[in-house]
N, C-alpha and C positions, 0 to 999 in steps of 0.2 A: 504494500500500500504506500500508494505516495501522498504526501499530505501539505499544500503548502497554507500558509496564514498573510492575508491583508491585515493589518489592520490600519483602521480608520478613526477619525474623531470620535469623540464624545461616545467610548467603550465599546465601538461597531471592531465587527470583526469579521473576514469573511476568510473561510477555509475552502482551498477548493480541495477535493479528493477524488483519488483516481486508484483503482483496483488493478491489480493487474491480470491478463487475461487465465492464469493459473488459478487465482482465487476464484475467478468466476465461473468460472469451467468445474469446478470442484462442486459448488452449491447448486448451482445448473443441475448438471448430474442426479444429488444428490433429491433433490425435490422433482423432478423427470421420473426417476426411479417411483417415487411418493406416490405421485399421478397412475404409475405404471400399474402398483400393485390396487389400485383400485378403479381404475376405469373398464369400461365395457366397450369393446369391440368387435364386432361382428364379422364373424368367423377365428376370432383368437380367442384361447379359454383365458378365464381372468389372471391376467398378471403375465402373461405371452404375450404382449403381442411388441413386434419388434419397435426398439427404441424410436427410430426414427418418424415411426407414425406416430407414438406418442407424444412426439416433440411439435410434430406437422400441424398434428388437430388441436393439441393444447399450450400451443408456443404463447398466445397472450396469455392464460392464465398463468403460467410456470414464467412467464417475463415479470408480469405482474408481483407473486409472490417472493421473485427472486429481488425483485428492488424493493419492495417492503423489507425484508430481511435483509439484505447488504449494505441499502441506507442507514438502517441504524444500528447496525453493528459497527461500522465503519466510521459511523459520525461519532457515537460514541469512544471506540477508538482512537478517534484522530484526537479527541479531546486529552485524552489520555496520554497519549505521546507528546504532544506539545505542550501539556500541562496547566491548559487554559482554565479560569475561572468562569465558567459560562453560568449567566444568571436566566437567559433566556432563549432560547430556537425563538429567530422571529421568520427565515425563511429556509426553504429548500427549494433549489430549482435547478435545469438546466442538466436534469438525469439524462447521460446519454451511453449508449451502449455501443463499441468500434465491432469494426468488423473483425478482427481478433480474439473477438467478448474480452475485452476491457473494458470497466464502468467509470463513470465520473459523473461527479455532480458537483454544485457547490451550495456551502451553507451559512446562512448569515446570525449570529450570534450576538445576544449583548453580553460582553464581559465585567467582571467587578473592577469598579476603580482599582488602580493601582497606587499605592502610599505607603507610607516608612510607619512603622507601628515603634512607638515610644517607648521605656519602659514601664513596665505598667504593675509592676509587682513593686508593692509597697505605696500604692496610692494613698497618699493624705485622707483622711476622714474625720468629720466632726461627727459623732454620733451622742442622740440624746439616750439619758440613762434611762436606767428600768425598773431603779426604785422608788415604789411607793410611799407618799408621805402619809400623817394621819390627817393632815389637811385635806387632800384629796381625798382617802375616804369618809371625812367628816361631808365634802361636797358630794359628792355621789349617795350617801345617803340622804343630804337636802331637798337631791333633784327625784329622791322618791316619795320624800315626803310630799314635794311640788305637785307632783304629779295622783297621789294619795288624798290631794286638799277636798274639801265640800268649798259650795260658794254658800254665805248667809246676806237676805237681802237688808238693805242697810235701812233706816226710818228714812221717810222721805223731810225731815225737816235739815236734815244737811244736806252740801253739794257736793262735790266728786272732788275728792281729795288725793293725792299723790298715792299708791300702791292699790288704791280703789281696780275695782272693775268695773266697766262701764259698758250696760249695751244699747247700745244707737243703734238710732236709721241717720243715713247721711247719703247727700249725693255731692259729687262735684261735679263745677262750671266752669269753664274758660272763656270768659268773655262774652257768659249768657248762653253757650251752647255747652251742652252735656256732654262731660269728659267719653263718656260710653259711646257717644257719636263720634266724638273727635278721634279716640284712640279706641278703636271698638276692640283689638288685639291686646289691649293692656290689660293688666291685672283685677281683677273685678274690686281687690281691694282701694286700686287706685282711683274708682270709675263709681263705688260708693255698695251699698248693702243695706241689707235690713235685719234687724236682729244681732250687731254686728259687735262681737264679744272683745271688746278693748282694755289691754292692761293701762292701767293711767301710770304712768315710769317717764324719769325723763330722758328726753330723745325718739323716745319709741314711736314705731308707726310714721308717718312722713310730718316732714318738716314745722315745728311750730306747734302743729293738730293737738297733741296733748294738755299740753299748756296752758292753750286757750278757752278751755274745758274748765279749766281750776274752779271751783264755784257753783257751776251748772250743776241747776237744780234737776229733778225728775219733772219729764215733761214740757221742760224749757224748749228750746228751739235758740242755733245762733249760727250764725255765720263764721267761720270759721277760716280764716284768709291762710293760704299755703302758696311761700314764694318757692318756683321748680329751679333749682340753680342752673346753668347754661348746662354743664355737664351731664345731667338727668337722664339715664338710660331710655326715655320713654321719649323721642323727640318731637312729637305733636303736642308736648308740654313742658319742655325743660325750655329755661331760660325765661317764663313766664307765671302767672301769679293764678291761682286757682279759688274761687270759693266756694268752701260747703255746707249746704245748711246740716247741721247737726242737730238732732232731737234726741236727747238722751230719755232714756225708756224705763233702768232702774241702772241701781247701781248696788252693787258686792262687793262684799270682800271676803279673803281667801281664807279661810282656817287651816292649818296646817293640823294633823293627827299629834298626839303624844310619840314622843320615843321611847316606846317599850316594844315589850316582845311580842304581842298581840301585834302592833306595825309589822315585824317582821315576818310576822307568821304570813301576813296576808302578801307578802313578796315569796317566801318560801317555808311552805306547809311546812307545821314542824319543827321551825328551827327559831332560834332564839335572838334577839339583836348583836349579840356579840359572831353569830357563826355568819348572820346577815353581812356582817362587817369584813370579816375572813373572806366571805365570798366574792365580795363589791375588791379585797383586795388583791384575788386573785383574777378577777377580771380585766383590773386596772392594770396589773402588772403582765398579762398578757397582750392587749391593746400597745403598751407601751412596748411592746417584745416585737410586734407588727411593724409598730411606727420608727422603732430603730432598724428594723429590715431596709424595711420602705429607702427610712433615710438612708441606708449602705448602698441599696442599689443606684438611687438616684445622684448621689455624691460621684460615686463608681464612673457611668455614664458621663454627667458634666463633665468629670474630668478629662476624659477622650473624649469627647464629642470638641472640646475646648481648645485641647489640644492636638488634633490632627482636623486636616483640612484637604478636600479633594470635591474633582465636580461629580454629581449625582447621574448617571443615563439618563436623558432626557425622555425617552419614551417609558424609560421604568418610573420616570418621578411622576410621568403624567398620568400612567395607569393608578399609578398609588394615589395622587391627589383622587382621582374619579371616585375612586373608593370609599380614601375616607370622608369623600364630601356626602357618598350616599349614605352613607352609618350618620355623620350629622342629622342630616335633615331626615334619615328615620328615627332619630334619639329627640328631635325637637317635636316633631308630630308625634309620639308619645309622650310627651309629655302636656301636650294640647295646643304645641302653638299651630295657627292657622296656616295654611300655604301661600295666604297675601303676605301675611307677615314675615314668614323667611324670604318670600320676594322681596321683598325691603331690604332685607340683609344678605339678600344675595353675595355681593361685592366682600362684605366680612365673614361670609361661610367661607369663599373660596379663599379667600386669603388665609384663614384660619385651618382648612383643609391640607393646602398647601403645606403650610409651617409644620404641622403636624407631623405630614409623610413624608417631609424633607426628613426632617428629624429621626421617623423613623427607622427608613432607609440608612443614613447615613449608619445610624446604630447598631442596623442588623450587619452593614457591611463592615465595620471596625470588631464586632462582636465573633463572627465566622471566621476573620485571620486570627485571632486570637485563639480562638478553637481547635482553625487548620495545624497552629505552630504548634498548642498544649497539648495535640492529637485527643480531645477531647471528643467521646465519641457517646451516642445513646445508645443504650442498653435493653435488652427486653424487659428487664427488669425494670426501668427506668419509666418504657411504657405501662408497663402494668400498676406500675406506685401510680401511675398520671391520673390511669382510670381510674383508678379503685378510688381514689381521693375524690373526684368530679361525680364518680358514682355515685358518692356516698351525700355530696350534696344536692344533687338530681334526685335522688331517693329513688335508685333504678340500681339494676345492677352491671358491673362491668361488662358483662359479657353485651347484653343489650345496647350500653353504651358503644362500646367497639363494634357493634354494629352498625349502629348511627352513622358513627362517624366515616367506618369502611365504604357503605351506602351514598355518603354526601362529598366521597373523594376528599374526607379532612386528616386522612393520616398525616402525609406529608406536614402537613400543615401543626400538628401536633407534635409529630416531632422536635418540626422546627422550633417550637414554642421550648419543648424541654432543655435542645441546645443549647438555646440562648440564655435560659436559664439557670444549667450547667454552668455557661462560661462568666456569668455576674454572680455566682457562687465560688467560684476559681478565683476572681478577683476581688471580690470580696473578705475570702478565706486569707486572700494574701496580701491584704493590704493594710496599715500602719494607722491606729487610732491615737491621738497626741502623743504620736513619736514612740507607741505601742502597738506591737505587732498583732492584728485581729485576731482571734482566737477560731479556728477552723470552721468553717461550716459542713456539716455532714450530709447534710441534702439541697438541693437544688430550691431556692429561693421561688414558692410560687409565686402563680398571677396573684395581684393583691385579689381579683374577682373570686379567686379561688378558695381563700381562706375564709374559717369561721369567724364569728366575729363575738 
């Protein structure tokens, strides 16, 4: 096999390959033969009849199957020999066959940037700690109590006072017309309610609104002025002044439960305020065990991403924007926003899409030389920890899972995922916490999606 390589701008590559006419004579042969032992010919018993008719009457099929098969033995091989980083087959064309049966074709390729990989063992990290104060689980038990509270309705001879609850009907205006009209895509809280259950705290809820409430009686009515600063996420009203009439309806306030063991009980049957506490601190202390992950990885990353620098394939970067512009705008239509409204923000999705698969690109590409070098490799073993984990939070089981995914053609893709998270585990494990060397990692750092919480 002969094999030469173009290459061209911005990671194109084109391989021409050519067989020579022994190799193709061999497979020829070989799949002739194939054809032989199963075809029906009239007047030759099955698998008699001489070669030459079989060649005669099924030369396109057996030409056919022979360049399926010699195409990508060959291409792949060529990759091999010349030791190309191919990220993509974007053509094959140009298969032709000599009258010697010698093959040739050529194939066009994007390859992975090329770039000087830095040292990368012993990367700087700042990482937050993972001890628990009694402060924090003094606050985690607050926010059960918070959440534990009754509301009792307050006499109506006072007005709404600071830590009050408050519920309104309210609408806003902009300039006489109705913020609901104006911004029909914005936040219903923005645009006004009825029933509409408000902590009185200061700052809280938009600009002013609380404040101006001090006083208000039950049943009052008032106007309520909200200046939108120029910077206002909601542009049919930033930089402008709103008024709402506000009718406060009653007003509460919060009772927090006693702290005893009966409180605790009703968080976890059984158990008492002090094991409540034990709990909330083993919570707290595995959250923070997440959030130092978290923090390793992404420290990890900046710092190559920071430090090396190379151009992205232009066709690869644009397939990954397309991508992740569709995962956007299905993550914002679950969430309820309208399709007028990501029309507006058209120009900042794609922007933001862009950034995104620049980013990630870049990552997967510095992440895989680091791999290829550490010969970092996945494991079946590796796959099956993947499943069983994903399993177990799908509440299916692996087997089914790997089905799934065999089905939706996401092996690969799975893979890739454990790789990479192999090799930010490698670097991770080997990198320097204030001028302290990390302490190993034993497994592969999941998708944060992955973990429990």
């Amino acid at each position: 096999m002969k094999v030469e390589v173009e290459t061209q701008p911005h990671c194109v590559a084109t391989l021409k390959i050519e067989l020579l006419p022994e190799e193709v004579t061999q497979e020829w042969d070989a799949i002739a033969t194939s054809f032989a032992r199963q075809a029906r010919i009239p007047g030759y018993r099955p698998g008699k009849a001489p070669k030459r008719i079989i060649e005669s009457k099924f030369r396109k099929d057996i030409q056919d199957e022979l360049t399926k098969k010699l195409v990508s033995q060959s291409y792949h091989a060529a990759i091999a020999e010349k030791q190309l980083r191919v990220v993509s087959l974007t053509n094959l064309e140009d298969v032709e066959f000599g009258d010697d049966r010698s093959m040739r074709f050529r194939a066009t390729v994007v390859t992975a940037p090329e770039f000087e990989l830095p040292e990368y063992k012993g990367i700087p990290l700042q990482l937050p700690g993972t001890e628990v104060t009694g402060a924090e689980i003094d606050a985690a038990v607050e926010r059960l109590r918070e959440q534990s509270a009754d509301f009792v309705d307050l006499p109506e001879t006072r007005g709404v006072a600071m830590e009050d609850f408050a519920v309104i009907d309210f609408e806003g205006t902009v300039e006489g017309k109705p913020i609901s009209e104006l911004a029909p895509a914005a936040s219903k809280n923005l645009q006004g309610g009825k029933k509409f259950w408000l902590r009185v705290a200061p700052d809280n809820f938009l600009p002013g609104f609380v404040e101006a409430m001090i006083g208000q009686q039950p049943n009052e009515t008032r106007t309520v002025r909200v200046p939108f600063p120029a910077d206002f996420p909601v542009p049919e009203v930033a930089g402008k002044g709103a008024d709402y009439s506000v009718t406060l309806l009653e007003i509460k306030q919060r009772v927090l439960p006693p702290l005893d063991d009966a409180f605790a009980a009703k968080w976890m049957p059984e158990k008492n305020l002090e094991e409540l506490r034990h709990a909330l601190e083993h919570q707290i202390e595995h959250d923070k065990e997440h959030q130092r992950e978290n923090a390793r990885e992404s420290q990890v990353i900046k710092f190559l991403n920071d430090l090396i620098q190379f151009e992205l394939p232009p066709d690869l970067l644009k397939h990954e924007t397309r991508s992740t512009l569709a995962d956007l705008v299905h993550r914002n239509r679950e969430r309820g926003i309208s399709d007028e409204a990501l029309k507006d923000k058209e120009k900042e999705l794609i922007e933001a899409a862009a950034g995104m698969a620049a980013h990630r690109l870049k990552t997967n590409f510095i992440l895989h030389r680091i791999a290829e070098k550490e010969k970092l490799k996945v494991t079946r073993a590796d796959v099956d920890e993947r499943l069983r984990h994903q399993a177990m939070h799908a509440n299916i089981t692996p087997e089914k899972l790997r089905q799934e995914i065999e089905q939706n053609d996401g092996m690969n893709n799975l893979v890739e995922q454990i790789l990479l998270a192999k090799t930010v585990a490698f670097l991770g494990s080997n990198a320097t916490i204030d001028g302290i060397s990390s302490p190993a990692i034993s497994e592969p750092v999941p998708n944060q999606n992955d973990q429990s919480s």
